[in-house]
Phi, psi and omega in degrees: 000117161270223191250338170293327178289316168318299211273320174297316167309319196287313202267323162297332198266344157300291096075269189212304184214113154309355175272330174275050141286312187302008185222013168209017153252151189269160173270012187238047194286129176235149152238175187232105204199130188264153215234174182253338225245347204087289203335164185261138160269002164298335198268020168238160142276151147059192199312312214285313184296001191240348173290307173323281232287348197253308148316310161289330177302324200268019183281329181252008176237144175251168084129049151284152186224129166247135194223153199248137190251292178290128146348169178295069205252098196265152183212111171041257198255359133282155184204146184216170181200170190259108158228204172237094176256162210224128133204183181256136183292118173254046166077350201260004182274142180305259195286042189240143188252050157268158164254175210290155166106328206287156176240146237214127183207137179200169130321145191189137184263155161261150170222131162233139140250143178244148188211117197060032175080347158245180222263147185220286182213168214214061194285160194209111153259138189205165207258085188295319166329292188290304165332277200314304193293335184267017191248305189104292242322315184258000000 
């Protein structure tokens, strides 16, 4: 599998099951990502920790949609990608005063090194900035 094959699994696992994680993550995964909720994401591993990055995303969202705006662009044992997320805000963030119901869409980039066919470690940038504002938080 290469890593544009990795990175479409990835995107299935948004998607469609959170189960093709299991077959293209290492168990020694670490990601790297500044979170909203506080937590450190360095402090899971492996499938649980790229399961946490799908999860938590989806606690304040119904009807996610992840959409890819650049393709996938793999260089040796990376591959990145450009994407887009759509969901509907279900009310549950403290501090955010939209209302429930809002549809809610932004952007974000991926970086994978991949090593044996699996996710080894994983930066995730996203437009937190714009999220927050489509929330009201600031």
């Amino acid at each position: 599998m290469n890593g544009k094959e990795i990175y479409r699994n990835w995107m299935d696992a948004w998607n469609k099951d959170i189960s093709f994680l299991n077959q293209i993550t290492d168990e020694n995964c670490v990601v790297h990502q500044a979170r909203t909720d506080g937590k450190d994401s360095g402090s899971t591993k492996g499938l649980n920790a790229l399961k946490d990055v799908i999860e938590s995303a989806k606690d304040y969202f119904e009807n996610v949609k992840m959409s890819l705006v650049v393709e996938p662009i793999e260089d040796g044992n990376y591959v990145s990608a450009r994407w887009n997320f759509k969901g509907v805000y279900n009310g549950k963030m403290e501090e955010a005063k939209a209302e429930r119901g809002k549809l809610v869409s932004f952007d974000g980039t991926d970086i994978f090194y991949i090593e044996n066919n699996k996710i080894k470690e994983y930066w995730v940038s996203s437009d937190v900035i714009d999220f927050m504002n489509q929330l009201e938080v600031f």
